[in-house]
C-alpha positions as CSV (number, residue, x, y, z in Angstrom):
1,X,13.9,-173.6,-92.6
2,X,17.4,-174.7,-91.3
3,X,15.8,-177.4,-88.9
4,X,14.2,-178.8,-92.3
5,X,17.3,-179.2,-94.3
6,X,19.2,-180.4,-91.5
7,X,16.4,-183.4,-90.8
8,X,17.0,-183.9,-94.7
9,X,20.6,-184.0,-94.7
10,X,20.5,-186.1,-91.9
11,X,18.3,-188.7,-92.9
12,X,20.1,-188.4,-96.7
13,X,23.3,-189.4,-94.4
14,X,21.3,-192.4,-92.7
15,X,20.0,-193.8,-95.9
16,X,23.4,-193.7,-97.3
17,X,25.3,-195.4,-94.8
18,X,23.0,-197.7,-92.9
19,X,23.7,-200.2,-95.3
20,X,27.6,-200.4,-93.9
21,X,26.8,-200.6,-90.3
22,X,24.4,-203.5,-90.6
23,X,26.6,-205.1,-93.3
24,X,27.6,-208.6,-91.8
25,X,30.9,-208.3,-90.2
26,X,33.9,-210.4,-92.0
27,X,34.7,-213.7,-90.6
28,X,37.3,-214.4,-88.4
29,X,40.5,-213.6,-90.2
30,X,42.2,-217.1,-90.9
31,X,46.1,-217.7,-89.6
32,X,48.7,-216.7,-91.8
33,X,51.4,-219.8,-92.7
34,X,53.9,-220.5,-90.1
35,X,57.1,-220.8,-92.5
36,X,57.8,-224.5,-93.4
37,X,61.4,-224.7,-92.0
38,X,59.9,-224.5,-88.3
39,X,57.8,-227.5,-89.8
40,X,60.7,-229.6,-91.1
41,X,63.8,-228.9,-88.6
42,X,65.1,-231.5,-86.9
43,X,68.4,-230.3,-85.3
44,X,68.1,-227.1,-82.6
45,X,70.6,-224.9,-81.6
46,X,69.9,-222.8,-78.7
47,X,71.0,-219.5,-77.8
48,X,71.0,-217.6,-74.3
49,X,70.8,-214.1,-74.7
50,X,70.8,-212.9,-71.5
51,X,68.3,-210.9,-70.3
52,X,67.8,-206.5,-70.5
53,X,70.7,-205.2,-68.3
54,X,67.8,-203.2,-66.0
55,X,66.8,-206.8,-64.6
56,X,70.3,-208.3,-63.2
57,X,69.7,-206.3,-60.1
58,X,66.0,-207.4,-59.5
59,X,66.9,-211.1,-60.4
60,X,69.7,-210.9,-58.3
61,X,67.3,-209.8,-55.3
62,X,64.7,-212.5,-56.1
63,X,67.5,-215.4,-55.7
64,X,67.1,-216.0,-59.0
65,X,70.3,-217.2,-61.4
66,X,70.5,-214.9,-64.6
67,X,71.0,-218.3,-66.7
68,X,67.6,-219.6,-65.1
69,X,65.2,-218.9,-67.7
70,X,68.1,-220.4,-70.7
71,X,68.3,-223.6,-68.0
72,X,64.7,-224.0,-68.1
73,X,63.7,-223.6,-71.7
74,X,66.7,-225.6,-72.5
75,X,65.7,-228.9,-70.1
76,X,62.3,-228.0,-71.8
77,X,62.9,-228.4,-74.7
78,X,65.5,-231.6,-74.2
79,X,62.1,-233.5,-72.7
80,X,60.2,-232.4,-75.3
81,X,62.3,-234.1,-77.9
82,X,60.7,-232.2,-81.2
83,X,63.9,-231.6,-82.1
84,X,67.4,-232.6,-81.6
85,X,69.8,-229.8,-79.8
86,X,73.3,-229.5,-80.9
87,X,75.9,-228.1,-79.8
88,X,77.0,-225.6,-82.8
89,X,74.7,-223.4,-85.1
90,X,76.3,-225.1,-87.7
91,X,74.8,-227.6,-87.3
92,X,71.2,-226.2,-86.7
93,X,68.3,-226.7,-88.7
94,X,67.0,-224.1,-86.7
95,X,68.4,-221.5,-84.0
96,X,66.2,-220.6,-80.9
97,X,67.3,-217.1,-78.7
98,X,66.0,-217.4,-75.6
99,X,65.8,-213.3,-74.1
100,X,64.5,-211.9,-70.9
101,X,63.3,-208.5,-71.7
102,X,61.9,-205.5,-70.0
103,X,60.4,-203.7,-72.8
104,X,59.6,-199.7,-71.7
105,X,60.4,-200.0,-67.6
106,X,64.0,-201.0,-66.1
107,X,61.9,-202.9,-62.9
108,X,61.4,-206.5,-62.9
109,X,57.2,-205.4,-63.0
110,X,57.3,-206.3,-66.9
111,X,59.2,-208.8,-67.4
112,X,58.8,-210.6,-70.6
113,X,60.2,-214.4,-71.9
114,X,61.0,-214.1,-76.1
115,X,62.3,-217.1,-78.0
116,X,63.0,-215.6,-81.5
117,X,63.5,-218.5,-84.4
118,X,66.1,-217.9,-86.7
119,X,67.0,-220.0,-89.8
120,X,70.5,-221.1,-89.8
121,X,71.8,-221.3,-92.6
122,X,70.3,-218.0,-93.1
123,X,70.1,-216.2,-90.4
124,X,66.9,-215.1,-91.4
125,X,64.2,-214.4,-88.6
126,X,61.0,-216.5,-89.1
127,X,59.0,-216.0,-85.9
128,X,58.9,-214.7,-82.5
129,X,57.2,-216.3,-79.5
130,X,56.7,-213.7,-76.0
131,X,55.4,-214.8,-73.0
132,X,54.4,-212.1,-70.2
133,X,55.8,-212.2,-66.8
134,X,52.9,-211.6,-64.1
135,X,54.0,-209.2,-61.6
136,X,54.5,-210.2,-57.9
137,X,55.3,-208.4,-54.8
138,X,56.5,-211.5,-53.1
139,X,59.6,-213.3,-54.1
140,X,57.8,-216.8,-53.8
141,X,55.0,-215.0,-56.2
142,X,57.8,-213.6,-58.1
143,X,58.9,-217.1,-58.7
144,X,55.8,-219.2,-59.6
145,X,55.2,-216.6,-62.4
146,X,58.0,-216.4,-64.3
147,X,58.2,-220.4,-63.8
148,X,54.4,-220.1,-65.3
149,X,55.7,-217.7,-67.9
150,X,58.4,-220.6,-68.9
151,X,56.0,-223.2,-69.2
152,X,53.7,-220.8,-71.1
153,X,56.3,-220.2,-73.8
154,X,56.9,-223.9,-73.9
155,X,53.5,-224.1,-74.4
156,X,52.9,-221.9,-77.5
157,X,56.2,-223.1,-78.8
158,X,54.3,-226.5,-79.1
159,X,51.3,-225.2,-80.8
160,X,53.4,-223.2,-83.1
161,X,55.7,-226.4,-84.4
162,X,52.5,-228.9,-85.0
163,X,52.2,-229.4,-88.6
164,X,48.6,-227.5,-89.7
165,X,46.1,-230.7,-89.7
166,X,45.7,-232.2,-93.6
167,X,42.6,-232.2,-95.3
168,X,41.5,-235.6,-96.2
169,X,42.2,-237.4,-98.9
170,X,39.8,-237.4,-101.9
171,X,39.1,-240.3,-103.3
């Protein structure tokens, strides 16, 4: 008698939710806005702020300067010429902090490029890019990635400031 009312409740329970799992799945979840003053800047002040105290040491051992990752995103950005830089946040549309972190490890094994946008007249945050460093055990390795890293961030930095694409005109 139990093995009958368990078949029942079970198949009570299948009838009731087989209908959610073959439900069709939402659709991909759009973007949400990117804020409209990374859209209209035009003047760029940028910020170095260093990198986690942990990874001085390990760039120091990989012959690397700890301004090299500001130096790069900096020429970057200067031959990209979105924006204009400037020389003062007062003058900033927007300001960009360039950061070397190593979030949860004090090796160089996770290092991580951020560029966090600030409004700046503000001061308000409006978006963070990261980039993962890939790990290396060779100092030339060690160097190709975080140069890939740089040009990664460079990379979704771009993608981030197109305008969204306008829908056409109705006539």
């Amino acid at each position: 008698m139990n093995v009958s009312r368990s078949v029942r409740l079970c198949s009570a329970a299948v009838f009731l939710f087989a209908p959610s799992l073959f439900a069709q799945q939402p659709a991909t979840i759009p973007a949400g806005p990117v804020p409209a003053p990374i859209f209209s800047a035009q003047k760029v002040f940028i910020v170095n702020a260093g990198m986690d105290a942990s990874l001085a040491e390990s760039f120091q051992s990989l012959d690397l300067s700890q301004t090299e990752p500001y130096d790069f995103f900096y020429s970057a950005m200067q031959s990209w010429g979105r924006y204009q830089l400037v020389s003062s946040p007062a003058a900033a549309d927007l300001v960009f902090e360039i950061h070397v972190a190593a979030p949860g490890c004090n090796t160089a094994g996770q290092l991580q490029n951020v560029v966090t946008i600030y409004d700046a007249h503000t001061h308000f945050l409006l978006w963070t890019v990261t980039q993962p460093v890939k790990g290396a055990n060779r100092k030339v390795t060690w160097r190709k990635n975080i140069t890939a890293s740089n040009v990664a961030l460079i990379a979704q930095l771009k993608s981030l400031t197109s305008p969204p694409p306008q829908p056409p005109a109705a006539p």
